[in-house]
C-alpha positions in Angstrom: -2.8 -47.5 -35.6 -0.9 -49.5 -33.2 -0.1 -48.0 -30.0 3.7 -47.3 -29.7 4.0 -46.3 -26.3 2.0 -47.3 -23.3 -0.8 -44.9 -21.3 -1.4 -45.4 -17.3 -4.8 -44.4 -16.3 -5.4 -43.7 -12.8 -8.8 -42.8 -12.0 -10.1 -43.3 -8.6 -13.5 -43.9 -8.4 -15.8 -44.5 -5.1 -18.1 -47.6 -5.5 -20.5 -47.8 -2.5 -21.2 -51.3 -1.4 -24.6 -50.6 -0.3 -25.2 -47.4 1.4 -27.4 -47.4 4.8 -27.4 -51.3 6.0 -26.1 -52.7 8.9 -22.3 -53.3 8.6 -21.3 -57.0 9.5 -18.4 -57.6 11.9 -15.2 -57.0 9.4 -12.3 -59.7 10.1 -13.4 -59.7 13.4 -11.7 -63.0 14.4 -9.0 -64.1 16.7 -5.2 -62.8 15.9 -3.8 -65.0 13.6 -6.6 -66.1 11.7 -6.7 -65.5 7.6 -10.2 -63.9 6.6 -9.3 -63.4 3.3 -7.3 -63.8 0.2 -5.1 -61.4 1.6 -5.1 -61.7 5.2 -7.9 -58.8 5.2 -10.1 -57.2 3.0 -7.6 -54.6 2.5 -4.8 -57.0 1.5 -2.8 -56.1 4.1 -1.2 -59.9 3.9 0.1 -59.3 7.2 -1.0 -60.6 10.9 1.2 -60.2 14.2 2.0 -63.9 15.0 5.4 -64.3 16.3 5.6 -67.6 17.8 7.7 -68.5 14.6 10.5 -66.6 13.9 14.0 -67.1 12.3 15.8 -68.8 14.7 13.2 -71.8 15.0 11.9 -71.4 11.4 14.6 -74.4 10.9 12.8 -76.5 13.4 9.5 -77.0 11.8 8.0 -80.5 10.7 4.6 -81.1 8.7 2.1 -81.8 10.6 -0.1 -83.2 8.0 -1.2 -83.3 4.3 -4.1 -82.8 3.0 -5.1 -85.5 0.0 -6.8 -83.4 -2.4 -10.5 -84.3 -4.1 -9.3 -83.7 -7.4 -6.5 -86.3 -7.0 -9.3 -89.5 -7.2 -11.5 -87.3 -9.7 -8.5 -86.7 -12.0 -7.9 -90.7 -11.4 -11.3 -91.4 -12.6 -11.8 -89.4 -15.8 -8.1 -89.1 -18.2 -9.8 -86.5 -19.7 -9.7 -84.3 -16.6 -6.4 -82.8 -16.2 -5.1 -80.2 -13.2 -2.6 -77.6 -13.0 -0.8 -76.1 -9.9 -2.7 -75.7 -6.8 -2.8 -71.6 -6.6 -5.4 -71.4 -3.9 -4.9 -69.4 -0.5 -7.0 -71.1 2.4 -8.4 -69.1 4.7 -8.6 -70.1 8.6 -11.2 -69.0 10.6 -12.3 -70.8 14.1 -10.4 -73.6 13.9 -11.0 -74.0 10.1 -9.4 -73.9 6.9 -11.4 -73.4 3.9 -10.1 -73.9 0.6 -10.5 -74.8 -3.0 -9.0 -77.2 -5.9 -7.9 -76.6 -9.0 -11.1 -78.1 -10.3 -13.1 -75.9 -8.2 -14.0 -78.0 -5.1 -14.7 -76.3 -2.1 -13.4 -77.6 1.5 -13.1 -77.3 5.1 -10.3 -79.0 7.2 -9.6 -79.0 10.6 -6.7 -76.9 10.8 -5.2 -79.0 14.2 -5.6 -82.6 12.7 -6.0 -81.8 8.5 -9.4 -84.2 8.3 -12.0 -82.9 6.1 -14.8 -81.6 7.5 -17.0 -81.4 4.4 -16.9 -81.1 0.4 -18.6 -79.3 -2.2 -18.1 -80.3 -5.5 -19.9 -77.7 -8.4 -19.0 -80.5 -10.9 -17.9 -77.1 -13.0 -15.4 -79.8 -15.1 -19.3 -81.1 -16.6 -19.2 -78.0 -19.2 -15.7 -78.6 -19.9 -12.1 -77.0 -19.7 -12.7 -73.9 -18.2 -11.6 -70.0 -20.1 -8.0 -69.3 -20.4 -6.2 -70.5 -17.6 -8.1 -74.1 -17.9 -8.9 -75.7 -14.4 -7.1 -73.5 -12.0 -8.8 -72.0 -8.9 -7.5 -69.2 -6.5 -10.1 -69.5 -3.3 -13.0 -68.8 -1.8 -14.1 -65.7 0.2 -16.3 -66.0 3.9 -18.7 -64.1 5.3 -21.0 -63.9 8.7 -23.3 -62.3 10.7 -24.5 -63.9 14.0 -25.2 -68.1 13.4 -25.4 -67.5 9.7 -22.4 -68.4 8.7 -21.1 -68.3 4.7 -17.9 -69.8 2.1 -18.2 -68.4 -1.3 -17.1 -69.6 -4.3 -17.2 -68.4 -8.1 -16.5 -71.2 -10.8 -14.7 -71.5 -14.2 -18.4 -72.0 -15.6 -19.4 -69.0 -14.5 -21.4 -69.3 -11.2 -21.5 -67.7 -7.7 -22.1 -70.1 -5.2 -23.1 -69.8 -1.8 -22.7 -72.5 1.4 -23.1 -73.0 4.7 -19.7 -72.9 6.3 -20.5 -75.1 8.8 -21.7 -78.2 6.3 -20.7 -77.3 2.9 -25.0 -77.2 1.6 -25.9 -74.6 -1.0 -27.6 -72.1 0.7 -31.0 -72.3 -0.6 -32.2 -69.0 -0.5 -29.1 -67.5 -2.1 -30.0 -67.0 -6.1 -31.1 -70.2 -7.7 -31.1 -73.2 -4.4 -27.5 -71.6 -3.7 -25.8 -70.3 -6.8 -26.1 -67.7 -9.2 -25.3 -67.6 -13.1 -23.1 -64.6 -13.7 -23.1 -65.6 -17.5 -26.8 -63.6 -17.2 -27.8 -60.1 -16.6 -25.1 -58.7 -18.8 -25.5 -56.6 -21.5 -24.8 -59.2 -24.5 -25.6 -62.5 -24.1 -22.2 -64.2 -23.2 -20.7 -68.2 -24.0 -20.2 -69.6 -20.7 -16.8 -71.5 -22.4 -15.5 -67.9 -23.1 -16.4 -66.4 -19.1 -15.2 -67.7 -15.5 -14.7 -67.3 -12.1 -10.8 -67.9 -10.9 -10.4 -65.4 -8.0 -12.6 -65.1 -4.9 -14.8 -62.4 -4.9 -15.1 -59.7 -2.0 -17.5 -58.5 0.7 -18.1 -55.1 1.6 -20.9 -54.3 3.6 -22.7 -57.2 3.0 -22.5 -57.1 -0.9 -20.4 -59.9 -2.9 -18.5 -57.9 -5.2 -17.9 -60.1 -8.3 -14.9 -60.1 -11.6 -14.6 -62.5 -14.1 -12.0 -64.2 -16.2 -12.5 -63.2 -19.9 -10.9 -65.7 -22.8 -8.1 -63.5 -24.1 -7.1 -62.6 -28.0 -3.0 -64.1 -27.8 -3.2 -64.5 -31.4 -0.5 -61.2 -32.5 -1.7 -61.6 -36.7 -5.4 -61.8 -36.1 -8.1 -59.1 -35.9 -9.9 -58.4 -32.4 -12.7 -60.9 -32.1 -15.8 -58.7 -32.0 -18.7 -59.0 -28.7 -16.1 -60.8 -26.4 -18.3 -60.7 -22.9 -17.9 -57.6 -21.1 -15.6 -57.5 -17.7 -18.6 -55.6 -15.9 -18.3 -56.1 -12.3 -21.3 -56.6 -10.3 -22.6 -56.6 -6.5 -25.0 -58.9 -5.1 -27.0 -59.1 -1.6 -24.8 -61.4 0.3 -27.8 -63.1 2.1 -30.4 -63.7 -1.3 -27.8 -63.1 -4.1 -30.2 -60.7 -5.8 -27.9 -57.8 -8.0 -27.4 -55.0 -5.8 -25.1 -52.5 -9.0 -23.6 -53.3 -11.8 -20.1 -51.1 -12.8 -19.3 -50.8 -16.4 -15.7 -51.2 -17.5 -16.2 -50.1 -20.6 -18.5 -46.4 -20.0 -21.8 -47.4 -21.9 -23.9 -44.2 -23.8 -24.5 -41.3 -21.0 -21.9 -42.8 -18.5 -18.8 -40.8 -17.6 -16.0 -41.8 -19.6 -18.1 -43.3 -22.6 -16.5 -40.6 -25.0 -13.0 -42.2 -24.7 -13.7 -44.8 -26.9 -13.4 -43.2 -30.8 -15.9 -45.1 -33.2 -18.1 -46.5 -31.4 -15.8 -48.8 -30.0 -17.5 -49.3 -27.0 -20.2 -51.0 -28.4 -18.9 -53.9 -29.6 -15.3 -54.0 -27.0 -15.3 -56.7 -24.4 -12.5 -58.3 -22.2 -12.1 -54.9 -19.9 -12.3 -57.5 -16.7 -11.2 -57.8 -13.1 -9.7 -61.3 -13.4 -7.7 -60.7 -9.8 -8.1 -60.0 -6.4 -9.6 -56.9 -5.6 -9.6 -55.2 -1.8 -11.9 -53.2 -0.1 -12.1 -50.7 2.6 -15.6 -51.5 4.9 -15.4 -48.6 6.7 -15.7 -45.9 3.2 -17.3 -48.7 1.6 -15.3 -48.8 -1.6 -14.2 -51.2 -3.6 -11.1 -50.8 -5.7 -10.5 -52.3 -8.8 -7.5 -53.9 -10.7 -9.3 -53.4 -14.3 -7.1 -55.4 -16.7 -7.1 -55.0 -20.6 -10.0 -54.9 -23.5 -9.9 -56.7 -26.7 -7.6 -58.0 -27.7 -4.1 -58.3 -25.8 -1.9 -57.0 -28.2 -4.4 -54.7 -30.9 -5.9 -51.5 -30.3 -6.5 -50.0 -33.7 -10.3 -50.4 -33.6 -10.7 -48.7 -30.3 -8.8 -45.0 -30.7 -8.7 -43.1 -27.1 -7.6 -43.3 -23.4 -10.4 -46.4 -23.4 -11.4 -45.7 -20.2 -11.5 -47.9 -17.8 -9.4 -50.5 -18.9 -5.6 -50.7 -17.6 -6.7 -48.4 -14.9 -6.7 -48.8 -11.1 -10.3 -48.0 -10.2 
């Protein structure tokens, strides 16, 4: 039965970063600098600078560009290709850190626009990346005293760890610096089918973790069956080891799990957190934008409210 008529879900639920650790400094920097995707980890996209306002807005020049990697990359290999550049740097100390379209990581003197370092995952190596293709939305920082971090998920499927101040892998995160989120899931999962597009966040010193899932478009096809789950997962900020793992779809015994009719949650994937999420350090939730299960435009095979997809959790 196709679904005439479309059902909002709001459940709130509270996902504890990590109870009882220290709490790190949260955007404890200088007024006007950008700590994350959106300003703060709340998204607040706001910060009280006023040195620019509309009556001089008219005035501005640019002070300087910045050549991106992928522009000699893309010059070396036709077969690479790039779309728009939908990153949003952050600037921290002095520093701007970004990312490319093909998943580059950088750090540029915010005063003069030279490059400080580079960090290429060479995620173009397993080819065009789920959905979107080779499109990248930013990286996400975190510190506590000298140890200083830029993280970075990739369209193959990896978190990534470096040191902010030289762009290295850190070592002792996961694997020498990176872990594969294609593992640890409940299914085995094609990395040409799972990425990462949107910086994760911290809370409490836990990297909280979506994914990009390839979507059904087709309108005249059946829902392809054991898609990869959109479970989203926390990991120890300092050694990457898996802190939780949240269930978009309710597995057997889990709250929610009898909201799928037929068994549907068994074999249902998609059910992802492709975009930014926010976070509130102090409660130590995480809220998340949970997007849509298999497929996009087909529900007949999973009957119910199909917790927790389209559902602000």
């Amino acid at each position: 039965m196709i679904r005439t008529y479309y059902v909002l879900i709001l459940y709130i639920i509270s996902i504890f970063c990590a109870i009882g650790l220290p709490v790190s400094p949260v955007d404890a920097g200088e007024v006007g600098e950008w700590w994350a995707y959106g300003s703060d980890k709340a998204s607040t996209k706001y910060i009280p600078l006023d040195q620019i306002n509309r009556d001089n807005v008219k005035d501005l020049q640019i002070a300087w560009r910045w050549n991106s990697p992928d522009n000699a990359l893309v010059e070396s290999n036709p077969d690479l290709w790039t779309m728009v550049n939908e990153s949003t740097p952050l600037m921290i100390g002095g520093v701007v850190y970004t990312s490319t379209s093909l998943n580059l990581a950088a750090a540029i003197n915010a005063v003069t626009g030279e490059t400080i370092w580079v960090y290429d995952p060479k995620t173009y190596e397993d080819g065009t990346p789920a959905n979107t293709g080779f499109v990248h939305r930013g990286v996400s920082y975190w510190e506590s005293g000298d140890d200083k971090r830029v993280l970075l998920g990739t369209g193959d499927g990896y978190l990534i760890a470096l040191d902010a101040e030289t762009g290295e892998p850190i070592q002792r995160f996961g694997e020498n610096g990176r872990v594969d989120l294609t593992k640890g899931l409940r299914r085995p999962v094609n990395r040409r089918l799972y990425a990462v597009f949107s910086p994760p966040i911290v809370c409490r010193d836990v990297v909280v973790v979506g994914s990009t899932v390839l979507d059904s478009f087709a309108i005249n096809k059946p829902p392809q069956k054991l898609m990869p789950p959109g479970d989203v997962r926390g990991f120890d900020v300092r050694t990457g080891e898996q802190r939780w793992i949240f269930h978009t779809i309710p597995q057997e015994g889990e709250f929610g799990n009898e909201t799928w009719k037929n068994d549907s949650w068994k074999t249902t994937g998609n059910t992802n957190v492709w975009t930014m999420m926010s976070a509130d350090e102090e409660l130590g939730y995480v809220y998340l934008p949970v997007s849509t299960p298999t497929n996009d435009y087909y529900g007949g095979h999973r009957l119910g409210d199909n917790l927790f997809a389209d559902s602000l959790v």
